[in-house]
LUMTOR-314909 format. One line per 3 residues: their letters; for each residue x, y negated, z negated of C-alpha. Coordinates in Angstrom, 3 decimals. Last residue first. Layout:
A) X/Y/Z; ...
This chain:
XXX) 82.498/-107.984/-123.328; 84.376/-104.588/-122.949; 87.689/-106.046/-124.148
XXX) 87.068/-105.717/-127.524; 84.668/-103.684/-129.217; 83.811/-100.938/-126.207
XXX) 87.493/-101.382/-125.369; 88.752/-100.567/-128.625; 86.352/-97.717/-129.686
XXX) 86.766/-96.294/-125.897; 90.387/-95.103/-127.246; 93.909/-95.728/-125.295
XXX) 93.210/-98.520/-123.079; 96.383/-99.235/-121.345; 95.961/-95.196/-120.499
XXX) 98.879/-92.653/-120.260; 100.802/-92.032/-117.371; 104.330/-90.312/-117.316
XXX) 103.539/-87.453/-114.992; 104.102/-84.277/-117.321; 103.266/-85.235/-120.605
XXX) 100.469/-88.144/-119.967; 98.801/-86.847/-117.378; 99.316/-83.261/-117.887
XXX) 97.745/-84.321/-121.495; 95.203/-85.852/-120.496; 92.597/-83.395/-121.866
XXX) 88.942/-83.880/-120.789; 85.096/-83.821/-122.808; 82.910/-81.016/-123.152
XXX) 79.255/-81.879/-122.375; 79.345/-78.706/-120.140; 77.766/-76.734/-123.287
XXX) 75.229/-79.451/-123.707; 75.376/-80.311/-126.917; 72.435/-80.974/-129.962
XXX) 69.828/-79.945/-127.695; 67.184/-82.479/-127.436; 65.504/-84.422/-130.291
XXX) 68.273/-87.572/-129.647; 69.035/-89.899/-132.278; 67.854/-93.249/-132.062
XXX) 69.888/-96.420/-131.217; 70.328/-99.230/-133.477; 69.388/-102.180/-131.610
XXX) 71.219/-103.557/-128.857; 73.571/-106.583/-128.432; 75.751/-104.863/-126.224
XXX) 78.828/-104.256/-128.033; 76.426/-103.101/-130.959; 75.088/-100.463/-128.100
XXX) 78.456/-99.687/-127.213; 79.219/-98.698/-130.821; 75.883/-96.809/-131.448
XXX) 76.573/-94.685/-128.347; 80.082/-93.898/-129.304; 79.954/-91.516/-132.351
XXX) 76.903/-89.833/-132.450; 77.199/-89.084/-128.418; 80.446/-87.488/-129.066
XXX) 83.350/-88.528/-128.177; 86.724/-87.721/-125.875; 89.368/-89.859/-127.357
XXX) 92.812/-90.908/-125.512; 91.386/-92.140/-122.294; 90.432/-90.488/-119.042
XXX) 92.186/-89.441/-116.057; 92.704/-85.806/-115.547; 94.678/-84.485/-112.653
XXX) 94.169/-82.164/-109.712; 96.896/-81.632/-107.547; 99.536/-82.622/-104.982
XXX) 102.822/-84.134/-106.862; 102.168/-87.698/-107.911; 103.958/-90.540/-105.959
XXX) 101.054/-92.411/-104.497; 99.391/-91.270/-107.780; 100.581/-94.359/-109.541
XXX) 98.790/-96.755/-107.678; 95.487/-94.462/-108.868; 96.418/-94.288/-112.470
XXX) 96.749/-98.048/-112.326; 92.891/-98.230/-110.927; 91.478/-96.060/-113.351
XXX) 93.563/-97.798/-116.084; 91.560/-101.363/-115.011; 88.308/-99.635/-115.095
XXX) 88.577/-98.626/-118.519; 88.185/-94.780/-119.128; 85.564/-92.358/-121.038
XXX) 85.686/-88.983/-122.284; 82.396/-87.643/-123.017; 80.836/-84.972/-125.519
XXX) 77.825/-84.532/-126.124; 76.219/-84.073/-129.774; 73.359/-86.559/-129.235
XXX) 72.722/-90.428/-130.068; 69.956/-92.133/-127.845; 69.916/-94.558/-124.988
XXX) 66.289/-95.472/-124.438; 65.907/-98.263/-126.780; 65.539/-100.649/-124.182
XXX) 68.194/-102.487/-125.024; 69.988/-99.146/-125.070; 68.869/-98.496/-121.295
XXX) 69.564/-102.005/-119.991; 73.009/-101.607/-121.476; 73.223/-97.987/-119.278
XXX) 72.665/-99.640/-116.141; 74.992/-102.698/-116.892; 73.784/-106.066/-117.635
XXX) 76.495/-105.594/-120.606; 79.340/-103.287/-119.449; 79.058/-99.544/-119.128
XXX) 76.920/-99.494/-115.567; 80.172/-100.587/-114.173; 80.879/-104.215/-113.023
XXX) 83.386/-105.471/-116.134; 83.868/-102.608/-118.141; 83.247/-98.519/-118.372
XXX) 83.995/-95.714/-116.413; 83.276/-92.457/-117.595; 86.410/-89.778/-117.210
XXX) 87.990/-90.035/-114.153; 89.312/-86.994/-112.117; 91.693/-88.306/-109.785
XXX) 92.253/-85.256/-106.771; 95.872/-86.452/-105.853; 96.663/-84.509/-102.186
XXX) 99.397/-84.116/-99.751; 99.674/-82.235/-96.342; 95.602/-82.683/-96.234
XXX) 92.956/-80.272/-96.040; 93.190/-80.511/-99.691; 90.361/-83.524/-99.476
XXX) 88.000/-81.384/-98.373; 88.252/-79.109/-101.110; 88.076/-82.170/-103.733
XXX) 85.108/-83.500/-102.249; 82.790/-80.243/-101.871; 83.446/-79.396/-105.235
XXX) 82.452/-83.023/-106.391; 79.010/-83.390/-104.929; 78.330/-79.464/-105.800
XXX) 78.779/-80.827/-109.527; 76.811/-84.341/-108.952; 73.689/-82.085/-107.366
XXX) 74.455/-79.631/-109.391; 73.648/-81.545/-112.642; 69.942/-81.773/-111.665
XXX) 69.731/-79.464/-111.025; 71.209/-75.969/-112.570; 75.137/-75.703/-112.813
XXX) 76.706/-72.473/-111.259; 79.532/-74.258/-109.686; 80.764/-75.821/-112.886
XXX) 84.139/-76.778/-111.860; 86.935/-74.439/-112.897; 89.373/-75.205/-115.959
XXX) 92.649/-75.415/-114.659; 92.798/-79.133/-115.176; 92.070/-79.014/-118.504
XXX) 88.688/-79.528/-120.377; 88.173/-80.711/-123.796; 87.069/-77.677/-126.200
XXX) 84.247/-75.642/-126.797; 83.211/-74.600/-123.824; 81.193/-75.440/-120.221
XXX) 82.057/-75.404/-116.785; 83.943/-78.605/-115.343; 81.480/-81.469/-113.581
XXX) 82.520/-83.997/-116.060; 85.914/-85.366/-115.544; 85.041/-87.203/-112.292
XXX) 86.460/-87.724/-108.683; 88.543/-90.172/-106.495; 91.071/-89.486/-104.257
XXX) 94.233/-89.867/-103.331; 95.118/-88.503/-99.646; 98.542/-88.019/-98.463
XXX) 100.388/-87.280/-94.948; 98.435/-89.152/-92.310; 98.759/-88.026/-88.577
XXX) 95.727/-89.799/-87.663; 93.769/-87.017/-86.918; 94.327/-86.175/-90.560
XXX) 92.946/-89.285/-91.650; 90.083/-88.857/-89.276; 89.111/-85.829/-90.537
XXX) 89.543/-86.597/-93.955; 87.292/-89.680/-93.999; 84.748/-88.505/-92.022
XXX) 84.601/-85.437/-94.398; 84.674/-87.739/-97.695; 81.750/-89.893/-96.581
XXX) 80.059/-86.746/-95.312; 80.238/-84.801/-98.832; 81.187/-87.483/-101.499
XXX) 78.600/-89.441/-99.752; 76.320/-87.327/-100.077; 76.754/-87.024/-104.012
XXX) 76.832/-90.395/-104.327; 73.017/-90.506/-102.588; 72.042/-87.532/-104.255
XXX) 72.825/-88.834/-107.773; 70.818/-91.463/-106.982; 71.778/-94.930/-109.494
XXX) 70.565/-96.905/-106.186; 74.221/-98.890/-106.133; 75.970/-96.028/-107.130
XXX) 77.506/-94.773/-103.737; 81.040/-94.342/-103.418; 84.266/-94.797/-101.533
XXX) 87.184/-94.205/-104.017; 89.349/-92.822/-101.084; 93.121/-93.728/-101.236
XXX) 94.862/-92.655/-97.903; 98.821/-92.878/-97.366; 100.625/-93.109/-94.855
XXX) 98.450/-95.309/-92.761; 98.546/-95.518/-88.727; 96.154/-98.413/-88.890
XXX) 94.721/-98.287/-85.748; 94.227/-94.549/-85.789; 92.742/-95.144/-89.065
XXX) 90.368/-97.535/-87.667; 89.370/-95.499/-84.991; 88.654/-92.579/-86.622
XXX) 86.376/-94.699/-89.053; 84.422/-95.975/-86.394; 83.835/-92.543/-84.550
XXX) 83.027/-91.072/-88.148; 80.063/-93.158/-88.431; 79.490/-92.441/-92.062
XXX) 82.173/-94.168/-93.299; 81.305/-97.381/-92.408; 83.716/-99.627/-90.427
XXX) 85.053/-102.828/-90.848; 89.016/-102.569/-91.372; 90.616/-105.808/-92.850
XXX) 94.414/-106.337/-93.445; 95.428/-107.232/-96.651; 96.888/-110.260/-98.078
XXX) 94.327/-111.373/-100.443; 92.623/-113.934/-97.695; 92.379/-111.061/-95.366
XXX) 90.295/-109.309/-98.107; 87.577/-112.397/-98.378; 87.905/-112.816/-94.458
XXX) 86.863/-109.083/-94.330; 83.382/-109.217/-96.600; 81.901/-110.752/-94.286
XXX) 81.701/-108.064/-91.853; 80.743/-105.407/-94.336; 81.596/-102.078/-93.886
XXX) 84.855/-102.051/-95.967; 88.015/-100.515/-95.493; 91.142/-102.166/-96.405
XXX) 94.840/-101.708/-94.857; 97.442/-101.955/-97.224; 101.213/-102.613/-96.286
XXX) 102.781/-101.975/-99.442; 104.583/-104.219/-101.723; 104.108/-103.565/-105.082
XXX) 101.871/-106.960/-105.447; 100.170/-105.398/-102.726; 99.106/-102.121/-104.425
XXX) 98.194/-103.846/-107.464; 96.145/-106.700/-105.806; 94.333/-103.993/-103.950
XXX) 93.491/-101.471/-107.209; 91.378/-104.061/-109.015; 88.861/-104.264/-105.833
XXX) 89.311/-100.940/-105.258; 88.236/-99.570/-108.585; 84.922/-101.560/-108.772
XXX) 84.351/-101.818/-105.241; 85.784/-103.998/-102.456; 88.802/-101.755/-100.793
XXX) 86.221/-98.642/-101.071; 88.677/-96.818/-98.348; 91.907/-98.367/-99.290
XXX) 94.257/-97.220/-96.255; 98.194/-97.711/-97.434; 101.238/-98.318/-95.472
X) 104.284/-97.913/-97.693
């Protein structure tokens, strides 16, 4: 299959390229570095430099490539600005869309998150709708991600991937990570929220995997959604951090609900390497 891997050199893409050509596609891999394209050439894939906010670039490069397929897990992290990922999730993801469907390509994947549903009492399904009515700062991520996933259905095909929190090697849940800095600090404390979180490596399966997923949302997260009380003293042990506080804020955010993998596990067959953050965050997190 011929594949475009927008985000070829991030944390997702960079683990998802070796998977998709050890399966034997023909991938195709954006970045908008220059020097980053020898590095991806070297791999076996074949390097597009363009940035994907100069749609003229991108159109070209996915008319060049002729791709069946489209994975997007472009992003913007590097300044920790919410408004910065969340622009790119509006005109990065546009560009991208556009030009994939002037290029006569079939199926997007994409990526998204867990936790911009509306708030309850119980892990959120699929179903659930987004939190549209969210005050800022949350809207800014929530908006972000509604604007994504209906671009993204402009195509024949879609696979919205809605990952819970990412954590390991070159995430901000690793140690030298954002939020390590922030329990060293003493600045990460306990709280009733709930989170579902998801190693970097099953991200990137669940995405090979979605080349032959039916069109659709679907949850990607591990095993055990948490509460604050429960996994923020773990990580910060992983990390070599002190004993975090607790909290004096609300004890749970209603939108701080969690996600259900079920669909993911019952009715497509994948279910997460890493099954429960309490492994990975004592294990293979360090």
């Amino acid at each position: 299959m011929r594949v475009f891997l927008a985000g070829a050199t991030g944390v997702i893409g960079s683990r998802l390229l070796p998977l998709l050509l050890a399966e034997g596609h023909q991938v195709t891999a954006l970045t908008r570095r220059t020097t980053d394209a020898e590095g991806l050439r070297s791999l076996g894939a074949e390097p597009a430099v363009a940035d994907a906010y100069d749609a003229e670039s991108l159109t070209r490069a996915l008319r060049n490539a002729a791709p069946e397929v489209v994975i997007h897990q472009l992003t913007d992290l590097g300044g920790a600005s919410a408004e910065a990922n969340a622009h790119m999730r509006r005109t990065g993801t546009r560009n991208l869309t556009d030009a994939a469907v002037e290029a006569g390509v079939r199926r997007i994947v994409a990526q998204s998150v867990a936790w911009a549903y509306q708030g309850g009492d119980i892990p959120a399904t699929e179903p659930t709708p987004l939190d549209l009515e969210a005050d800022l700062p949350r809207a800014t991520t929530v908006r972000g991600v509604a604007a994504l996933e209906a671009t993204v259905r402009e195509a024949p095909e879609w696979v919205v991937l809605r990952y819970g929190v990412l954590y390991g090697p070159g995430t901000w849940y690793a140690p030298g990570g954002l939020m390590a800095e922030r329990a060293l600090a003493g600045e990460l404390a306990t709280d009733g929220d709930i989170c579902s979180f998801l190693r970097v490596e099953d991200a990137a399966a669940a995405a090979l995997a979605a080349l032959d997923w039916p069109s659709g949302p679907v949850n990607i997260c591990d095993d055990e959604p948490a509460t604050g009380h429960a996994w923020i003293p773990v990580f910060c042990a992983a990390v070599g951090a002190p004993a975090p506080p607790r909290s004096p804020g609300p004890e749970r955010h209603d939108w701080a609900r969690g996600a259900d993998n079920r669909y993911a596990r019952e009715e497509l067959g994948w279910s997460p390497r890493h099954r429960s953050w309490r492994d990975g965050f004592t294990g293979s997190l360090l």
